[in-house]
N, C-alpha and C positions, 0 to 999 in steps of 0.2 A: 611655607611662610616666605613671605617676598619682602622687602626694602630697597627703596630707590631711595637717592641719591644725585639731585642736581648739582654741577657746578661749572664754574666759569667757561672753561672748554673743553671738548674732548679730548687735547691731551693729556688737563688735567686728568679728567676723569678715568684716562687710559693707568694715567700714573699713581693714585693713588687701587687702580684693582691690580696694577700689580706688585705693590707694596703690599697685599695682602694674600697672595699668591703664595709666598713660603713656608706661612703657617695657615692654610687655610685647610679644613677638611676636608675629607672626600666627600661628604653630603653637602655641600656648598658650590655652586653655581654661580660665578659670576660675567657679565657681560658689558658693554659701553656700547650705547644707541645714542650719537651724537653727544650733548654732556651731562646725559646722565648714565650714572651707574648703576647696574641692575647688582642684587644677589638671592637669591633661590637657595633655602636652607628645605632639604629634607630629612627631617627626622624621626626617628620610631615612634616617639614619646613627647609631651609637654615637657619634661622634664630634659631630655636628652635636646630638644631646641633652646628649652633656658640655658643648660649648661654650656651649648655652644655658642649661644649670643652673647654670656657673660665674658665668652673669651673673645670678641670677635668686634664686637662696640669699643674695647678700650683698642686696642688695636686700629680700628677702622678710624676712630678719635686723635690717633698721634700719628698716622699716615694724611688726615686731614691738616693736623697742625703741621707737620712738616712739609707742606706746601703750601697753596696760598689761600686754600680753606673752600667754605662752599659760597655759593653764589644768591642762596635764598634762606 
C-alpha cells in the first residue's frame, strides 16, 4: 500500500517524514522525491495495514498541521 503526499517544498516535505519517524513502524517506508512525500506500508494482513494506517493518518494529520500544510 503506497500514499503520496505533495507539498509546498521539499523541505517541507523533508520535515514533516521526519516528524513521523519516531513513531513509525518497521513495515513503513518513507521517502521525499522533491515535494512530495512517498510512504510504503507493508503488511501481513488487510487488517494489520488498517490498524496501522489508523495510527498513522492522525499522526501524519498533526505533523501536517504543525507546519504549513499541503500544497494541493
Amino acid at each position: 500500500m503506497a500514499l503520496h503526499r505533495r507539498y509546498a517544498s521539499p523541505a517541507e516535505a523533508e520535515r514533516i517524514r521526519r516528524a513521523l519517524e519516531p513513531d513509525a513502524p518497521p513495515n513503513l517506508r518513507s521517502r521525499v522525491d522533491g515535494a512530495e512525500l512517498h510512504l510504503e506500508l507493508a503488511a501481513p494482513s488487510a487488517r494489520s495495514a488498517r490498524a496501522t494506517l489508523e495510527d498513522l493518518l492522525p499522526c501524519l494529520d498533526a505533523a501536517e498541521k504543525a507546519g504549513a500544510g499541503r500544497s494541493d
